[in-house]
Kinemage of the C-alpha trace (Angstrom):
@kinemage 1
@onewidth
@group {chain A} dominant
@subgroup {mainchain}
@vectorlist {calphas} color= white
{ca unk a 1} P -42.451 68.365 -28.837
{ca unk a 2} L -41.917 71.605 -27.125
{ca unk a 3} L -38.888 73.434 -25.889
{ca unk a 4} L -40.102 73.013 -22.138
{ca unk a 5} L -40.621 68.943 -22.664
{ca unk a 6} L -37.396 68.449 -24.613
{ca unk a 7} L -35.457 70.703 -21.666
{ca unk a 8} L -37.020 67.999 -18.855
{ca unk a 9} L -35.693 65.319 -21.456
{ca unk a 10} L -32.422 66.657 -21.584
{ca unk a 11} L -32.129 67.213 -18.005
{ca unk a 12} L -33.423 63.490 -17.403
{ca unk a 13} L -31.462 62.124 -20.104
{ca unk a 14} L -28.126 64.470 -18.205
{ca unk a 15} L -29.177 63.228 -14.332
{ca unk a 16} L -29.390 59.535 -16.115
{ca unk a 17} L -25.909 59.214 -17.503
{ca unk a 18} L -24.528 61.222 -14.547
{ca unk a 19} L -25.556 58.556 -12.020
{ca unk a 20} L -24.364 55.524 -14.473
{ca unk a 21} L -20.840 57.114 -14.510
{ca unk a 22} L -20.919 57.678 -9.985
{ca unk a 23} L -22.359 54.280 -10.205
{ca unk a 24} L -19.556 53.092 -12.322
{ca unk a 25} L -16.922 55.044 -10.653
{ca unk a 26} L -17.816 54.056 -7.341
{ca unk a 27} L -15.471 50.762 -6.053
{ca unk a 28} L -16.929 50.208 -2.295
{ca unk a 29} L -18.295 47.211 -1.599
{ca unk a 30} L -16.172 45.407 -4.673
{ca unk a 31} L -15.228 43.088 -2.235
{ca unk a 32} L -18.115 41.907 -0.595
{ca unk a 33} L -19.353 40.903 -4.165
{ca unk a 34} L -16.532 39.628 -5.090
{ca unk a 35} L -16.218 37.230 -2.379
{ca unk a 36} L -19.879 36.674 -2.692
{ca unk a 37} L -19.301 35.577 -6.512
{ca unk a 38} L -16.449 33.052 -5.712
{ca unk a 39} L -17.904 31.764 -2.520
{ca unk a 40} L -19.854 29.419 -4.236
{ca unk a 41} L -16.779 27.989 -6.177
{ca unk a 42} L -14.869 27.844 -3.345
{ca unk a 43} L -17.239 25.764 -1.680
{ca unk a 44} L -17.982 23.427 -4.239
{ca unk a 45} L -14.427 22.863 -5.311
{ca unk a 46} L -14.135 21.913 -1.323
{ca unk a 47} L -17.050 19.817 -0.985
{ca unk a 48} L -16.069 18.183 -4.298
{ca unk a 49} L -12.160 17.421 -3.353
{ca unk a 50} L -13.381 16.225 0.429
{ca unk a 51} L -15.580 13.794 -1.580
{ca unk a 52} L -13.005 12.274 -4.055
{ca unk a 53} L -10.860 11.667 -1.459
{ca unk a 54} L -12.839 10.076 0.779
{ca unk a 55} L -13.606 7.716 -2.098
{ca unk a 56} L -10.050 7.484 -3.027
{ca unk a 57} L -9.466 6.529 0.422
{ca unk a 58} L -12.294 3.823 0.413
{ca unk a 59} L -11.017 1.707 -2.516
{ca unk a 60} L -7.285 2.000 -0.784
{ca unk a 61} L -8.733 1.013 2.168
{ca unk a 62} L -10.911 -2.312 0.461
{ca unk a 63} L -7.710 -3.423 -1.564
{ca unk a 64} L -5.620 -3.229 1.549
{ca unk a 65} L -8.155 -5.481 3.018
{ca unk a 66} L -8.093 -7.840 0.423
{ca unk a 67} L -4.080 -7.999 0.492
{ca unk a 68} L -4.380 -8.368 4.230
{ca unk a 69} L -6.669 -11.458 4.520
{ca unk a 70} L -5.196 -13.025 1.851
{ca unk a 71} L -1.745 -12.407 2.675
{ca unk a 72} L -2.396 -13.844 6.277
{ca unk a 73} L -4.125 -17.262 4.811
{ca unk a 74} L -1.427 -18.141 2.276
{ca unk a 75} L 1.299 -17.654 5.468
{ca unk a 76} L -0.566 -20.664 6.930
{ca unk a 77} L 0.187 -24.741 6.873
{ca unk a 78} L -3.344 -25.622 7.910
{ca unk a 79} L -6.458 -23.794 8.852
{ca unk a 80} L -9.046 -23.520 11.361
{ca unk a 81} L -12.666 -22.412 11.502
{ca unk a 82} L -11.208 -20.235 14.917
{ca unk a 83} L -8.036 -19.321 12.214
{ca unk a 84} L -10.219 -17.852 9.743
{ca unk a 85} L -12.317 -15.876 12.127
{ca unk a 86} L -9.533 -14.468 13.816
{ca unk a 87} L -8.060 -13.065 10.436
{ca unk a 88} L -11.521 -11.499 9.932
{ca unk a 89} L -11.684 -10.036 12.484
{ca unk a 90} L -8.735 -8.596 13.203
{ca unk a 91} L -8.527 -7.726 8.962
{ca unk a 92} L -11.672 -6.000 9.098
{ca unk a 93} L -9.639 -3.025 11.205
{ca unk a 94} L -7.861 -2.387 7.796
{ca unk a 95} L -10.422 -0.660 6.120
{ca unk a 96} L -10.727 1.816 9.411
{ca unk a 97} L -14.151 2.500 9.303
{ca unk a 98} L -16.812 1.076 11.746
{ca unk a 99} L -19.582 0.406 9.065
{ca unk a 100} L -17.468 -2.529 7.342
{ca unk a 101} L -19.748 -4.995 9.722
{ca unk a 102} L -22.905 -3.820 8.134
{ca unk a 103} L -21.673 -2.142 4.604
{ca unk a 104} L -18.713 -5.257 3.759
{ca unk a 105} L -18.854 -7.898 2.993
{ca unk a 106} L -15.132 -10.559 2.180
{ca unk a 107} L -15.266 -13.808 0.325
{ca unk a 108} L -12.249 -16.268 0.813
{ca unk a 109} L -11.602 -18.687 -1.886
{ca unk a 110} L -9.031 -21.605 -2.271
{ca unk a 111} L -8.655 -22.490 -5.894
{ca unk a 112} L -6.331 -25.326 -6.789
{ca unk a 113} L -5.816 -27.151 -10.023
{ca unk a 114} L -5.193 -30.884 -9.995
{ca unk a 115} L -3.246 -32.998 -12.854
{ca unk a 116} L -3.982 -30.356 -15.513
{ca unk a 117} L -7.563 -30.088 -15.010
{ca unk a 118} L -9.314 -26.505 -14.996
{ca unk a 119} L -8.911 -24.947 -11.581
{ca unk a 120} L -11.764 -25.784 -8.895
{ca unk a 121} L -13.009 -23.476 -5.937
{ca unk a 122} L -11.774 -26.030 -3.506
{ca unk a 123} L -13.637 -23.868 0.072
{ca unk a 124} L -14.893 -20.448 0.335
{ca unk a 125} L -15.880 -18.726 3.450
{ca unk a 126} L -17.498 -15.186 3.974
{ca unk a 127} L -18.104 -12.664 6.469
{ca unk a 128} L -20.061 -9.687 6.544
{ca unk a 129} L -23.290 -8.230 6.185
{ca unk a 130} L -23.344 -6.728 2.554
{ca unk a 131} L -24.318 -10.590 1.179
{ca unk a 132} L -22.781 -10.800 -2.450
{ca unk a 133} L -22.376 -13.253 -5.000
{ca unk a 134} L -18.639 -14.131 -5.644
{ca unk a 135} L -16.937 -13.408 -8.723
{ca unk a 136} L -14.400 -16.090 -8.259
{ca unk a 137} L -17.123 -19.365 -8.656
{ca unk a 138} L -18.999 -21.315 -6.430
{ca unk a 139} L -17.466 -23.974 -4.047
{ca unk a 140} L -16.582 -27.049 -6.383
{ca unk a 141} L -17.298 -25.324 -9.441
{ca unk a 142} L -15.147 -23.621 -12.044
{ca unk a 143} L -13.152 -20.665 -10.869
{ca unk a 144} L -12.672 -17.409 -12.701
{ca unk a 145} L -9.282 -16.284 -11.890
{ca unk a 146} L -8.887 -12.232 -11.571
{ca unk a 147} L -7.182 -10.680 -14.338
{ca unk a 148} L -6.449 -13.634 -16.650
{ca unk a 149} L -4.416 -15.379 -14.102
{ca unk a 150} L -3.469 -18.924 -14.911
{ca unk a 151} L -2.886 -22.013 -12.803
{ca unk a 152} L 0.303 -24.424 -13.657
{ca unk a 153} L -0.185 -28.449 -12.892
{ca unk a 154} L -1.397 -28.793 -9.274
{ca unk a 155} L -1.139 -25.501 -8.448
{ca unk a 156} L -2.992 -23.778 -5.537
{ca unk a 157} L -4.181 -19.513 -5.276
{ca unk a 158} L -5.978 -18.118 -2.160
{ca unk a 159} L -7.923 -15.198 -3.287
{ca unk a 160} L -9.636 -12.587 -1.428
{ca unk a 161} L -12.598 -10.492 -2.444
{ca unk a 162} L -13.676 -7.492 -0.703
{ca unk a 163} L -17.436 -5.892 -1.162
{ca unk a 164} L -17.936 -2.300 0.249
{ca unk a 165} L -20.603 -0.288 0.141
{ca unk a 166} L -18.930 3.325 0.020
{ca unk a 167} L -20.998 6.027 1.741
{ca unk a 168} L -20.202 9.307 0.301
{ca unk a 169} L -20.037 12.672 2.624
{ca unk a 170} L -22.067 14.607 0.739
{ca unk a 171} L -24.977 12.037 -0.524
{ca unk a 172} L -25.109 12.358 -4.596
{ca unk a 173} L -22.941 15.210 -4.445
{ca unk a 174} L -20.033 13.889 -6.916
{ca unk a 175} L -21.460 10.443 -8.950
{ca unk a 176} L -18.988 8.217 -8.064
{ca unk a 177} L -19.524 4.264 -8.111
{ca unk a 178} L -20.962 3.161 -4.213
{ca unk a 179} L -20.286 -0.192 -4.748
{ca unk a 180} L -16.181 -1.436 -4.136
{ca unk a 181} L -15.104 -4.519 -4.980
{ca unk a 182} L -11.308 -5.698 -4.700
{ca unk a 183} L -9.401 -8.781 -4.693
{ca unk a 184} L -5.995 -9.996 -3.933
{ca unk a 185} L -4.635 -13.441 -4.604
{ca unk a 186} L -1.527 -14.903 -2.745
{ca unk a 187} L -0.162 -18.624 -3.222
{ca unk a 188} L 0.571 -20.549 0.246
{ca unk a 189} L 3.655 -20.479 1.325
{ca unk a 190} L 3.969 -23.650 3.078
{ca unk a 191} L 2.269 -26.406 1.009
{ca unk a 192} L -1.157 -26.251 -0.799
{ca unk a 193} L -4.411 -25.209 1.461
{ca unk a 194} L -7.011 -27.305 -0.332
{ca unk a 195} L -8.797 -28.778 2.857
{ca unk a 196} L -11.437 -26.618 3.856
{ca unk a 197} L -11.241 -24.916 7.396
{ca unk a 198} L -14.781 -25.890 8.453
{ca unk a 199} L -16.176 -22.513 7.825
């Protein structure tokens, strides 16, 4: 290599590590890509909160239900078809969301136990429009009581399951579990409610 071509590679190699250290040295515009780096986290740590507690809020909002309905029944000393629909109705404003007609769907279940024998699903009646299968039994079948609850001698439970169909904000964003299901179970307070309302 000559003297001429190693001078140019010298100077090069000089102009090279020259701008590195001005680009180095040089702060504007830190900022900018700062912000632009932690946008992205700030965002999705917003997005992702929004979503949990809209979700959180759902299955609040479904247990509530169940409490409600069932709460209402068991303060009954006989029911109505017109009785049942009213607390359906007027329950269904719990969960404060206007897709409950078409994304809920609540199962009412009187199960009584007579002389010792295992407890029965005396009536059930639904409303709704997210059709599901109740976890409770079928209507003069066997019931399954929620969380290993047991029936004395001639006792009597009204029991509530909710069904929603949570719709997240941001579809897929955070996999959470779309399909709620709550109950509640309350004992009437004024005598047994084994005769089915006619619904």
């Amino acid at each position: 290599m000559n003297p001429t071509d190693m001078q140019r590679l010298n100077q090069s190699a000089r102009a090279a590590f020259a701008f590195a250290r001005r680009f180095l040295a040089n702060e504007e515009g830190v900022a900018g890509i700062e912000m632009a780096m932690i946008t992205p986290v700030l965002l999705t740590l917003l997005c992702g909160g929004s979503e949990i507690a809209y979700y959180c809020r759902s299955h609040f909002q479904a247990s509530q239900m169940a409490s409600t309905v069932a709460d209402a029944v068991s303060r009954y000393e006989s029911l109505t078809s017109s009785d049942i629909t009213s607390i359906f109705s007027v329950s269904s404003e719990v969960m404060g969301t206007s897709d409950f007609a078409t994304n809920g769907y609540v199962i009412l279940s009187s199960v009584s136990r007579t002389d010792g024998a295992e407890p029965l699903v005396s009536w059930q009646c639904k409303s709704g429009a997210l059709v599901s299968e109740s976890r409770i039994g079928k209507l003069n079948k066997a019931a399954t009581l929620p969380g290993g609850l047991t029936l004395d001698t001639s006792d009597n439970v009204i029991i509530a399951e909710v069904f929603y169909r949570h719709t997240p904000i941001f579809t897929s964003f955070v996999p959470l579990e779309n399909q709620l299901f709550k109950t509640a179970t309350f004992r009437p307070r004024l005598g047994s409610l084994t005769t089915a309302p006619g619904c």
